[in-house]
C-alpha positions as CSV (number, residue, x, y, z in Angstrom):
1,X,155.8,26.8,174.9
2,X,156.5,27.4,178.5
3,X,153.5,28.7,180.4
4,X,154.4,32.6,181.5
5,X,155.0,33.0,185.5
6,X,152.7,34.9,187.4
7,X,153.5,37.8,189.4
8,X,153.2,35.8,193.0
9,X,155.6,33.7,191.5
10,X,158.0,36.0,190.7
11,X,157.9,37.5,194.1
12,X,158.6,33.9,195.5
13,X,161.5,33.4,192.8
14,X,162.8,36.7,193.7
15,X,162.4,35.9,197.5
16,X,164.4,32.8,197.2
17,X,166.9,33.8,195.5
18,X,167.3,37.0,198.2
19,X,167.7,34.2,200.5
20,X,170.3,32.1,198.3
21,X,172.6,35.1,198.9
22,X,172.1,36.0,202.2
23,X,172.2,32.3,203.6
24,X,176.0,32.3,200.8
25,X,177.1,36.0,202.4
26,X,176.1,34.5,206.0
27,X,178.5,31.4,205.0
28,X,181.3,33.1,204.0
29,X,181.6,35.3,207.1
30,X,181.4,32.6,209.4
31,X,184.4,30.7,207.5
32,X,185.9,34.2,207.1
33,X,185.6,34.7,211.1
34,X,186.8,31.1,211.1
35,X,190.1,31.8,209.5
36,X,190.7,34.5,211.5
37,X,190.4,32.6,214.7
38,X,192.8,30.3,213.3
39,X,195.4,32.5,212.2
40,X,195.4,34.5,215.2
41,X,196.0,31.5,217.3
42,X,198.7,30.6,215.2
43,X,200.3,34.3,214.5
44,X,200.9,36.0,217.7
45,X,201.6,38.7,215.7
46,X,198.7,39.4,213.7
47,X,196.4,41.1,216.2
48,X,199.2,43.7,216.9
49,X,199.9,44.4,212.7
50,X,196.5,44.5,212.1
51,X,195.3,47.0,214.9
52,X,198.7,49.0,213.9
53,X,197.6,49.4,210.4
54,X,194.2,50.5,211.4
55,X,195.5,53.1,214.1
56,X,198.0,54.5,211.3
57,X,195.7,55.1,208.8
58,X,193.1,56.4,210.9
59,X,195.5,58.9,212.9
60,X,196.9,60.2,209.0
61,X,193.1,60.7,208.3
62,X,192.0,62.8,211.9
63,X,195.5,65.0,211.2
64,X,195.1,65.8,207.7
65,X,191.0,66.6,208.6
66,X,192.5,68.6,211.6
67,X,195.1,70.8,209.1
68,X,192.5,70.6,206.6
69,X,189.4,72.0,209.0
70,X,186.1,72.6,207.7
71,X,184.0,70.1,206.0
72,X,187.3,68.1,205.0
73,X,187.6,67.1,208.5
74,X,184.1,65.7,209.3
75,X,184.8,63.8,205.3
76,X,188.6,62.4,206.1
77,X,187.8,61.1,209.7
78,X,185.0,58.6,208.2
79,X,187.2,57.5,205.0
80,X,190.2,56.7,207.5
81,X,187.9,54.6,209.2
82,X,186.9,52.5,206.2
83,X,190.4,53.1,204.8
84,X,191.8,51.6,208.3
85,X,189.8,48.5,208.0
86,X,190.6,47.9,204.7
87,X,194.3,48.1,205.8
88,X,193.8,46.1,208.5
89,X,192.1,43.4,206.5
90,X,194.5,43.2,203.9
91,X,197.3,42.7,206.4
92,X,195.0,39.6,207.9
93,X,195.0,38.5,204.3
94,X,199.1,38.6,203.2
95,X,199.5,36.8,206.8
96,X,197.7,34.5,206.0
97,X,198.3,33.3,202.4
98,X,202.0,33.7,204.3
99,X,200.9,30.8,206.5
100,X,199.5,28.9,203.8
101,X,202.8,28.9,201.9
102,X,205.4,28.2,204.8
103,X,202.6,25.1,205.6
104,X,202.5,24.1,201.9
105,X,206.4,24.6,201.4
106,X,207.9,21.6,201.0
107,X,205.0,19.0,200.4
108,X,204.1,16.6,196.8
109,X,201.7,19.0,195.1
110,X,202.6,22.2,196.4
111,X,203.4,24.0,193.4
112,X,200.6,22.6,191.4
113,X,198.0,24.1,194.3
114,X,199.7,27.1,194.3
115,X,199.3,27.1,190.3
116,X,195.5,26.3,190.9
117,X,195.0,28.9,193.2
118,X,197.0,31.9,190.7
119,X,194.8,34.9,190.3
120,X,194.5,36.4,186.6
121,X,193.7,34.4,183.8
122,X,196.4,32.0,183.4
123,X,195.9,28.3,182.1
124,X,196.7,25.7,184.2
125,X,197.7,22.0,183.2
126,X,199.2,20.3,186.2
127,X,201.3,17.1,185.7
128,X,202.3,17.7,181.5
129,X,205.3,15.5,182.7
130,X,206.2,13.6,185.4
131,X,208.7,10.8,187.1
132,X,207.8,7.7,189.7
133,X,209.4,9.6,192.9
134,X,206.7,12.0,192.4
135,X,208.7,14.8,190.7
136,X,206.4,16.5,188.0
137,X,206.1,19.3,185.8
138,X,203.4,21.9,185.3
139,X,202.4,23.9,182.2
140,X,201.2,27.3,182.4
141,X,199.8,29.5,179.8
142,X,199.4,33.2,180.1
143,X,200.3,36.5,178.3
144,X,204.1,35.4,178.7
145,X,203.9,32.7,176.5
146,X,204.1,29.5,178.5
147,X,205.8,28.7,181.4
148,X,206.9,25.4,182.2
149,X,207.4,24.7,186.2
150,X,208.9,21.8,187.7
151,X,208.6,20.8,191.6
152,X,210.4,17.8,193.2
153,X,214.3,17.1,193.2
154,X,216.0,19.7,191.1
155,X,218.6,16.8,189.5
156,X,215.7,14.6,188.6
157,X,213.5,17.8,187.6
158,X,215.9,19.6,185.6
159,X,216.4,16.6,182.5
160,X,212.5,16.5,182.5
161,X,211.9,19.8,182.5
162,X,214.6,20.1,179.4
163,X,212.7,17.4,177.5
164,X,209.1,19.2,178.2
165,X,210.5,22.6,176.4
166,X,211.9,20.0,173.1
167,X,208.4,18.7,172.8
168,X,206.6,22.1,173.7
169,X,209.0,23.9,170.9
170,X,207.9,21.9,168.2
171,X,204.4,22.9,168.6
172,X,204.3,26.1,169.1
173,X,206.9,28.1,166.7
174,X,208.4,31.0,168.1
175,X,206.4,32.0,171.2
176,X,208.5,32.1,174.4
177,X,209.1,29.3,176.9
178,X,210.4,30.3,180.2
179,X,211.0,27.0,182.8
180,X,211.6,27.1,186.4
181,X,211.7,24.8,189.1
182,X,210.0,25.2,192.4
183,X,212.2,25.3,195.9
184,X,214.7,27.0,198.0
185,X,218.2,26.1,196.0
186,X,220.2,28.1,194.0
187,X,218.3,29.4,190.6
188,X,215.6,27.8,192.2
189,X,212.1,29.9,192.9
190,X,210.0,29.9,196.2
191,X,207.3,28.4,196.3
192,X,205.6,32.1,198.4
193,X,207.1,33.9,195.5
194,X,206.1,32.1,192.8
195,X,202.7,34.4,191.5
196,X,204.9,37.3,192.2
197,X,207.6,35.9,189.5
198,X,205.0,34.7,187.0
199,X,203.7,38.4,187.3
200,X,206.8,39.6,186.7
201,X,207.4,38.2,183.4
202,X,206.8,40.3,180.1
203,X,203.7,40.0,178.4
204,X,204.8,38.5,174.9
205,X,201.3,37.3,173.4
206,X,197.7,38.4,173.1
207,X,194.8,36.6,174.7
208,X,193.3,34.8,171.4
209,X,196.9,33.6,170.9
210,X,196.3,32.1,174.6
211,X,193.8,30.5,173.3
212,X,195.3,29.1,170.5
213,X,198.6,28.0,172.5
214,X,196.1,25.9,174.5
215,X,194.2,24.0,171.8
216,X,197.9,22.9,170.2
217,X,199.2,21.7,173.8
218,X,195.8,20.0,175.3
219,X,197.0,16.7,173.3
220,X,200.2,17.1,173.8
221,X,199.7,17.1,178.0
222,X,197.4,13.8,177.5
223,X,200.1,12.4,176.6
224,X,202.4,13.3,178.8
225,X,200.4,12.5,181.8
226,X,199.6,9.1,180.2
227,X,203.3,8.4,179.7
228,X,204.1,9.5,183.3
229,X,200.8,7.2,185.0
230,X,202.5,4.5,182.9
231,X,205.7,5.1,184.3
232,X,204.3,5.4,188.3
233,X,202.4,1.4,187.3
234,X,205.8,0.2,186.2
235,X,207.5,1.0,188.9
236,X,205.1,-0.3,191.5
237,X,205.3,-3.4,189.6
238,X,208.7,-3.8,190.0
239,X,208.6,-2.8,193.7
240,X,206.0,-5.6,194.6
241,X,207.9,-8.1,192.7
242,X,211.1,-7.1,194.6
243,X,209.4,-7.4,197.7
């Protein structure tokens, strides 16, 4: 039976971990600050949007305190202050995730980090399916049913992509399978706009049926990825030999 701490080490416990979250918060502003630096070095523009936001909101605030008068006033002015930096900081942050996507557009894996990095609880398996020149496709489960997204050269993409859905149909019944494929073509979806069509979809299924969608398809994207790692050895083989 574990011994009971005492109430000096409590104190200590409870100093620590007061410490363990200053020393994280401390952290996090410096790579905060960090980016910031960054960005504005890169995006003349940013200091300019970002002081524009503030002044906007801020200047809304002191007239509607002014035609307000009273109490209102001396309440609006400090909540268009807060409200102006909160502006202000989400404009840093669309600018920046903008960067991060024009920088990311374009390169092997892009789609599968920006799958990775989707807010909201969607599943993520990257690589279900994929082909030796690096084209691969991605499986995503959410309240749409599941999504099936393919990056890499839209003629190679397409045929594989086609084949996942065959495979992925048989397991799962009815629910809906939407595909798309990753790039700048015609019928083809952005890589920046990706989250934003993924929200956009209807929701056709219930969390627990998320669940359930994901037990049935974890074999089936072992598989897959084994096939595909197969494939990538086979053709290296034949590479060497040729050389």
């Amino acid at each position: 039976m574990a011994k009971p701490r005492t109430a000096a080490e409590n104190k200590a416990a409870r100093a620590q971990a007061q410490a363990a979250r200053k020393a994280a918060a401390k952290e996090r502003r410096g790579q905060l600050w960090q980016a910031f630096n960054l960005q504005r070095r890169e995006d003349k523009r940013l200091l300019p949007y970002m002081i524009g936001a503030f002044v906007v909101i801020v200047a809304i605030s002191v007239a509607v305190g002014l035609w307000a008068g009273g109490l209102t006033m001396f309440t609006l002015i400090p909540l268009g202050v807060v409200l102006g930096a909160l502006a202000a900081f989400i404009v840093f942050g669309r600018r920046a995730q903008k960067s991060v996507y024009s920088k990311a557009e374009g390169q092997t894996g892009a789609a599968a980090w920006a799958l990775d990095n989707l807010r909201g609880k969607w599943r993520v398996t990257p690589g279900v399916a994929a082909t030796g020149h690096l084209d691969a496709v991605h499986r995503v489960i959410g309240r749409p049913g599941v999504i099936l997204v393919g990056e890499g050269s839209s003629a190679r993409v397409r045929p594989l992509l086609a084949q996942e859905k065959k495979r992925t149909a048989r397991l799962i019944g009815d629910v809906p399978i939407y595909d798309l494929v990753v790039g700048n073509g015609d019928d083809e979806v952005p890589l920046a706009k990706l989250e934003r069509h993924l929200n956009r979809l209807p929701a056709n299924i219930t969390a627990k049926q998320m669940d359930t969608l994901e037990s049935r398809l974890a074999a089936l994207g072992t598989r897959g990825l084994m096939a595909a790692t197969r494939r990538a050895r086979l053709r290296r083989a034949c590479d060497r030999r040729e050389a």
